[in-house]
N, C-alpha and C positions, 0 to 999 in steps of 0.2 A: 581315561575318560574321553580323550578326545578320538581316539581309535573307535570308540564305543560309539557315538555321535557319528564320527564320519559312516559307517557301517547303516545308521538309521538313516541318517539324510539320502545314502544310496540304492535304500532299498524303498523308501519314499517315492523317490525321485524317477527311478524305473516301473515302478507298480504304477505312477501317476501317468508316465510313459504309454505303456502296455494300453492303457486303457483311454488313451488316446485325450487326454487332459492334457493338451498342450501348454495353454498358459500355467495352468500349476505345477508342469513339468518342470519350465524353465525356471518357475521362483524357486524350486526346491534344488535344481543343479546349480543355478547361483547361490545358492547359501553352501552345497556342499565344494565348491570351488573355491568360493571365498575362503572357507575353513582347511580345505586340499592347499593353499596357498599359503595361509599363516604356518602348516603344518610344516612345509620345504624350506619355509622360512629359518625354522625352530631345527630342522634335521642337517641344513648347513652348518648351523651356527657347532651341531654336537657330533660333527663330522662322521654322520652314520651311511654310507653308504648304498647299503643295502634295502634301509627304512625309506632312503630320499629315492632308489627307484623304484619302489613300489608305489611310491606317492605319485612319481611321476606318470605310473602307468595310469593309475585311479585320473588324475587330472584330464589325463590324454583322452580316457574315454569317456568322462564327464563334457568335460566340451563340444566330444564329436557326439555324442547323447543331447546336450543343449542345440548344438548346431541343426539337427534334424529335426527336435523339436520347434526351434524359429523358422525352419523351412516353412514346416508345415503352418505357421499362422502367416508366411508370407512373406516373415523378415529378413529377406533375403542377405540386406547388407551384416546385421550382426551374425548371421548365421555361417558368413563365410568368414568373417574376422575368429570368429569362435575355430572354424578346421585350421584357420592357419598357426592361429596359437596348439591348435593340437600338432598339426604337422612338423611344427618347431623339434616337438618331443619326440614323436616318431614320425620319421618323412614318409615312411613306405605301410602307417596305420590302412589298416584296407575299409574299414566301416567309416573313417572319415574322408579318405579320398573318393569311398564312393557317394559319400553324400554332398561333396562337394562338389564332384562331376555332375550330379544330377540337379544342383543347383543354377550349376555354368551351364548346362544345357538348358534347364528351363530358363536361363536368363538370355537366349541364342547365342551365346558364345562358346561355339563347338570345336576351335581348336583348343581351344584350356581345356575344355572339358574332355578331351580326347585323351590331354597329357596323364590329366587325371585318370579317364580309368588304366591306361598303359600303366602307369607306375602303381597304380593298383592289383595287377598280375603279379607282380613281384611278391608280393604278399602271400603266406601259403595259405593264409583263409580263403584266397581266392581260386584256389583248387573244387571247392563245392561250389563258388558260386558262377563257375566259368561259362556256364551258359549265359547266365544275365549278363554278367561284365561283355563278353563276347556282342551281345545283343545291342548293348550301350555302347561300344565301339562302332559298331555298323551303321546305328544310326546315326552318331557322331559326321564319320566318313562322310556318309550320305548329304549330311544338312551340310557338311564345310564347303561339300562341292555345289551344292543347288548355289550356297549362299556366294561362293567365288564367281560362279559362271552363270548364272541365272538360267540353267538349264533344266528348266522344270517343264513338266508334261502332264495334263489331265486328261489326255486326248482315250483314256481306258474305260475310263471313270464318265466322260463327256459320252461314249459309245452305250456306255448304260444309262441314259441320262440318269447321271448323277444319285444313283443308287449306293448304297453301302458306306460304308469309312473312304472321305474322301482321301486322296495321297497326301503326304506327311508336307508340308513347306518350311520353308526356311525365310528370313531374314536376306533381303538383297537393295543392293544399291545400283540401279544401272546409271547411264552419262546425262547425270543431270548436278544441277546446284542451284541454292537459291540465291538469290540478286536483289536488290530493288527494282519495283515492278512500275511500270508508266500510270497503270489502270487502280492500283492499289495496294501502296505500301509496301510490303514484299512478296514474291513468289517466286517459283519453281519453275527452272530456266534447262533446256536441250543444249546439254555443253556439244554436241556433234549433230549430225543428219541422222534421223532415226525414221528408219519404215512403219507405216502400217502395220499395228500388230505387234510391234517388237516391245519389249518387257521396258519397263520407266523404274518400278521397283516391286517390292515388296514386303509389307510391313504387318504386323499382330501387333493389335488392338491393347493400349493400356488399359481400358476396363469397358467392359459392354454390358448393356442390360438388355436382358428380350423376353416378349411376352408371348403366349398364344392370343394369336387375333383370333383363333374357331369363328371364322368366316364371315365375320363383321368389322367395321371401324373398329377402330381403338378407343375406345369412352375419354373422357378427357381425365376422371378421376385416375383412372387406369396408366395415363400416360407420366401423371403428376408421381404417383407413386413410385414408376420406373424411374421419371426422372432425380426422384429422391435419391431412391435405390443406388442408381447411376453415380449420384455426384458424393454419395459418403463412401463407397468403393476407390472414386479416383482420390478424394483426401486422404483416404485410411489408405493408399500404397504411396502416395504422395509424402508422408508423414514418416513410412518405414524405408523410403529409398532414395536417397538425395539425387540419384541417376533424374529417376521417374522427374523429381520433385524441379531438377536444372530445365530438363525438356521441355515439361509444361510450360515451364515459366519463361520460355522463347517464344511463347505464342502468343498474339495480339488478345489485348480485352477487349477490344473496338475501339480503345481511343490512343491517341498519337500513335497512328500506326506508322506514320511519316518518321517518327526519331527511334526505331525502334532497332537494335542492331541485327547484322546480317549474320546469321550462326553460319560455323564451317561443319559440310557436311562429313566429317570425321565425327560430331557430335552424339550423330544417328548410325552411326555402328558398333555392334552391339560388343565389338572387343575392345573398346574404349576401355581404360581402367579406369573404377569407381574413382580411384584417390583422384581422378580429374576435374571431378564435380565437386563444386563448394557445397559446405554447407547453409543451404536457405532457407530462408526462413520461411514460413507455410503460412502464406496468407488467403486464407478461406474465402474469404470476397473478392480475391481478383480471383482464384480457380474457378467461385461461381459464373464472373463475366468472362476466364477464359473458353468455358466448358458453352455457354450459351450462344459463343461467338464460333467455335471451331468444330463439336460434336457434330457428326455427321450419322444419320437414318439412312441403311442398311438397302433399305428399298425407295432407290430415287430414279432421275428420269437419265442419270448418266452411269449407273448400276443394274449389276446384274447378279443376284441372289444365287449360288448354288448348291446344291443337296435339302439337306433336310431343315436349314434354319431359314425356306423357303416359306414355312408355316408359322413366325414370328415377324412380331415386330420390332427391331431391333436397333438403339442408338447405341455408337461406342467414340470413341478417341482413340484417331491413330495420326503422330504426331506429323509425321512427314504429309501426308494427304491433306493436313491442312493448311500448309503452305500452298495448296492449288487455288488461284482464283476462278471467281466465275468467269465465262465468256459468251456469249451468242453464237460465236464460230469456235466452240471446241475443240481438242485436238485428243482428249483422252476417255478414256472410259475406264470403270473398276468392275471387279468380277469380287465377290463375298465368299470367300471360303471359307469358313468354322470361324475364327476369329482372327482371321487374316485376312489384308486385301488386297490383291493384285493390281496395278494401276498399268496400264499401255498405253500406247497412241491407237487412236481409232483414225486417223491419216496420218501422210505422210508429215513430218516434222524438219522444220531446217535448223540448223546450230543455230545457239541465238532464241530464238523463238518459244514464247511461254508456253510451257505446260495449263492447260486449262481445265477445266469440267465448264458442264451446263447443270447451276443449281436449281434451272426448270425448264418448261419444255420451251427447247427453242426453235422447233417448226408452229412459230403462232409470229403473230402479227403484233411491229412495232409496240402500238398502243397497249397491248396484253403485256408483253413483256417487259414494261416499263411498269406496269400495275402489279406484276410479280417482284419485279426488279426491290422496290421499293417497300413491298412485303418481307423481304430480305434483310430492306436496311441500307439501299446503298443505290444509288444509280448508274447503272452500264452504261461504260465511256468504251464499248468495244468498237472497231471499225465497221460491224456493220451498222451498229447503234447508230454514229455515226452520220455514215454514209446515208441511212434511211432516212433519219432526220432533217437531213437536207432536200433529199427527192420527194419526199410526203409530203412538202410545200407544195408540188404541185396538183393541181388541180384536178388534171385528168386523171391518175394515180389514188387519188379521195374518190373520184367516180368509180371506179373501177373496187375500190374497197367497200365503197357504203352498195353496191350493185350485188355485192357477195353476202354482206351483213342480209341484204334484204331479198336472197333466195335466185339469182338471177343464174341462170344452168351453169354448172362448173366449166363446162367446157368452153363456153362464150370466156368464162372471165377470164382462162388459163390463154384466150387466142387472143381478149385485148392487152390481156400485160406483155404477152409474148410482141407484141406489134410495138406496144409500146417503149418496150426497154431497144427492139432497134430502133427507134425514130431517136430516143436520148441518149443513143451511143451507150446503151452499160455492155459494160464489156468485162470477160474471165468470172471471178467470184463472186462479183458483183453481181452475175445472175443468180449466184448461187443463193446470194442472201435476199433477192427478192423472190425467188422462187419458195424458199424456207419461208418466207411469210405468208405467203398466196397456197402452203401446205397441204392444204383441206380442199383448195379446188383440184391442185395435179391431181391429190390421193383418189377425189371421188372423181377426176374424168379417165385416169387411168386403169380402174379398180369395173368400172363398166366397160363391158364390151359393146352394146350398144352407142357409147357415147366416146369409145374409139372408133369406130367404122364411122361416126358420122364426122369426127373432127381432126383425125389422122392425117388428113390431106393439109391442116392447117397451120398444126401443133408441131412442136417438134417432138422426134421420140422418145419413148420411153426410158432408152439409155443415155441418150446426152442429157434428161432432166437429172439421172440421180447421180450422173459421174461430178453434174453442177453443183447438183447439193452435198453428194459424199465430201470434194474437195474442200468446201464453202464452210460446214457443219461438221464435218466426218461420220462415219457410219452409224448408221438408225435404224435398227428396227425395222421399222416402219417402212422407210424408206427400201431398203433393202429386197423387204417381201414383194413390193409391185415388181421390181428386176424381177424377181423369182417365181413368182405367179406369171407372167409373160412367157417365161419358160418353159414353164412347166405344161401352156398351152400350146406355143408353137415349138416346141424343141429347142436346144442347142448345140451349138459345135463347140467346139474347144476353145475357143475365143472368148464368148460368153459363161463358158463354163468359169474359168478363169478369172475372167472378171468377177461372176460371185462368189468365187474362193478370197480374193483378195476383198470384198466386203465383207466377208463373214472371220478374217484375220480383224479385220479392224473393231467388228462388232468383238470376238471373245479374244483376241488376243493370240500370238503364236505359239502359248502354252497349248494351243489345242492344234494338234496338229491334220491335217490335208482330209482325211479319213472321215475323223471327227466331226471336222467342220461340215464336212457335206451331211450326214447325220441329222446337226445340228438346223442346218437350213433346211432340209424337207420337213425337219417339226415345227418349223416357222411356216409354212407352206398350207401345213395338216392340221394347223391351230393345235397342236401338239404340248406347246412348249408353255406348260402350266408351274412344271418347275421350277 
């Protein structure tokens, strides 16, 4: 009766399989497990050998059958507690080590997953499957080493602007940690001297949602629904992964962000063992305030969208990037790749020194940036903040600003702030953050040739304004293109060549390498660069 039984729950249990009934797969392999297990119970006890390992078999590929099936709804943690209890019975099972290598890879941890498919060879099932298994080792290899060395390259893919299946990424931690932050609660700190351009890390997205904008705003009903979308995604993996579920719940709601403890970045690697994370408890209203406070949009003013999810709108959670505060004077920038996000220095960086973004645009004026600041939630204590709030007491400085408010020629305003900051000794970066505020006059006396030949004599150049702003801000855009268009009118030598190679490392980063980058800056040049 009970032979009889086990027979029907297995062919239940695989037909529900096949046909791609996940959830009902697994209720019907727990039930034939449950009964697989009273069975071994019952075959010890009547010391039948032969009955107890066929049961063993049945159980072995019931689990690795459940296991794939929780794959596939996502449950990653039972999905692998399920192969190791199969593994118990046969260590060298080939359909459960490969389903558990494919697990460990899609969880980024590519040396387990490596071991797995290796001991999967062993297996003579994997004689027909040696091409795949082959294919799962390579890409294993591949991500262990991005993920050890941070040696990643777009610079193929950057030459086609960003055409096709972008390259594969991996999971990286460069010389950073987080700390408690002067400006706000905790952030993410340059454990050494890092260049322009050089990789900070890289991380894929606990859960993203994105829309087609097809060429207009985003409706607000439109954004409400994503955001729905959005946050039953991060509960519902939050709920099936106590990993997921520890992570989040290091991140700030917005309040006592002052008591909040420092995680060790060991936490954020993705070969951590699960049995490290407690089990927590899933509290839905703080992941709402966590998610409201740290989700970051895909398309901001210190991002840079690449390929094809160039044509959405897209909010995700990725946990490490949210450790970054704002600043006025940034030092980083992020690049969007599929549902990964690269983060760099866009200047150079000294040990010590926060990692930053700009959560808006920080070539605008004090009083702007105070009106965004606070649309945020929070008011900038950065040093240029600062420093301007002390200088914008005076007098002539308000003239000189309400002269721009009210149409007065860029090039006049750019000659009296230039006069002005020497008469008040500002000196080094301090130009640089007055100059980022006064923005909009350099851009439009720079961007006229007419209103360079008449003010050239007065002004300083073109390259000491943006080498002020690069250091001050780090690379923009914006900034970048006036260097470039200068160029592109009167020539350069290799001096200046140079120079905009190392802005355009800081704009995308030294995944894109020398070739690339040039590439990349004549599409900025050609108004090109709609990608």
């Amino acid at each position: 009766m009970a032979e009889e039984q086990l027979q029907q729950l297995r062919s239940k249990a695989t037909e529900l399989m096949l046909t791609e009934q996940w959830n009902e797969s697994v209720i019907a392999y727990s039930l034939f497990i449950s009964l697989c297990h009273d069975q071994i119970s019952k075959a010890q006890e009547h010391s039948d050998p032969d009955h107890l390992s066929k049961l063993r078999k049945s159980l072995c590929l019931a689990l690795s059958n459940r296991a794939e099936s929780q794959s596939r709804l996502r449950e990653f943690s039972e999905a692998l507690k399920d192969c190791d209890e199969a593994l118990k019975i046969e260590s060298t099972h080939f359909k459960t080590l490969l389903c558990k290598g494919k697990i460990l890879l899609n969880s980024n941890r590519y040396a387990m997953a490596m071991e797995c498919f290796k001991a999967a060879q062993l297996d003579p099932q994997a004689c027909g499957s040696s091409e795949s298994l082959n294919g799962y080792l390579e890409k294993c290899k591949k991500l262990e080493f991005l993920s050890r060395t941070g040696a990643f390259d777009l610079s193929d893919w950057a030459i086609c602007k960003y055409q096709g299946k972008p390259p594969e990424l991996a999971e990286y931690i460069g010389p950073i940690q987080i700390r408690k932050s002067e400006t706000s609660g905790r952030g993410l700190f340059a454990t050494k001297n890092i260049d322009s351009g050089s990789l900070l890390f890289v991380t894929k997205a606990i859960a993203i949602e994105r829309s087609i904008l097809g060429g207009e705003e985003l409706g607000e009903d439109a954004q409400l629904v994503m955001w729905k979308n959005f946050i039953d995604e991060v509960v519902n993996l939050a709920s099936k992964c106590p990993r997921i579920c520890n992570l989040i719940n290091k991140l700030s709601s917005g309040e006592d962000e002052d008591e909040l403890d420092v995680p060790d970045m060991s936490l954020f690697r993705p070969e951590i063992e699960a049995k490290s994370f407690l089990d927590e408890k899933l509290d839905k209203k703080r992941i709402l305030s966590i998610l409201d406070v740290n989700s970051l949009v895909e398309d901001a003013v210190s991002a840079k969208i690449l390929g094809k999810n160039k044509d959405y709108y897209g909010i995700g959670l990725w946990i490490l990037a949210s450790f970054i505060n704002h600043s006025c004077v940034p030092n980083a920038r992020r690049l969007h790749v599929g549902d990964h996000v690269i983060v760099h220095a866009s200047r150079d960086v000294k040990a010590g020194e926060e990692i930053t973004f700009a959560y808006f645009n920080m070539l605008s004026s004090l009083e702007k940036r105070k009106e965004m600041s606070k649309s945020w939630g929070f008011d900038c204590r950065c040093k240029r903040c600062e420093f301007e709030e002390k200088l914008f007491s005076m007098q002539e400085l308000r003239e000189i600003e309400i002269g721009l408010e009210r149409g007065m020629e860029a090039g006049g305003v750019v000659y009296r702030l230039e006069e002005g900051m020497r008469r008040w000794m500002v000196r080094g970066k301090e130009k640089g953050y007055l100059r980022a505020s006064f923005w909009a006059a350099f851009n439009e006396t720079y961007s006229s040739e007419k209103s360079v030949r008449k003010w050239s004599r007065r002004i300083p150049p073109v390259d000491s304004v943006v080498d002020s702003l690069v250091e001050a801000v780090g690379s923009d855009e914006r900034v970048v293109k006036i260097l470039l268009e200068k160029l592109k009118k009167n020539g350069g030598g290799v001096v200046e060549m140079e120079k905009a190679l190392k802005l355009g490392r800081g704009l995308y980063g030294k995944v894109v390498k020398k070739q690339a980058i040039k590439t990349l800056l004549d599409l900025i040049v050609t108004h090109e660069q709609s990608y």
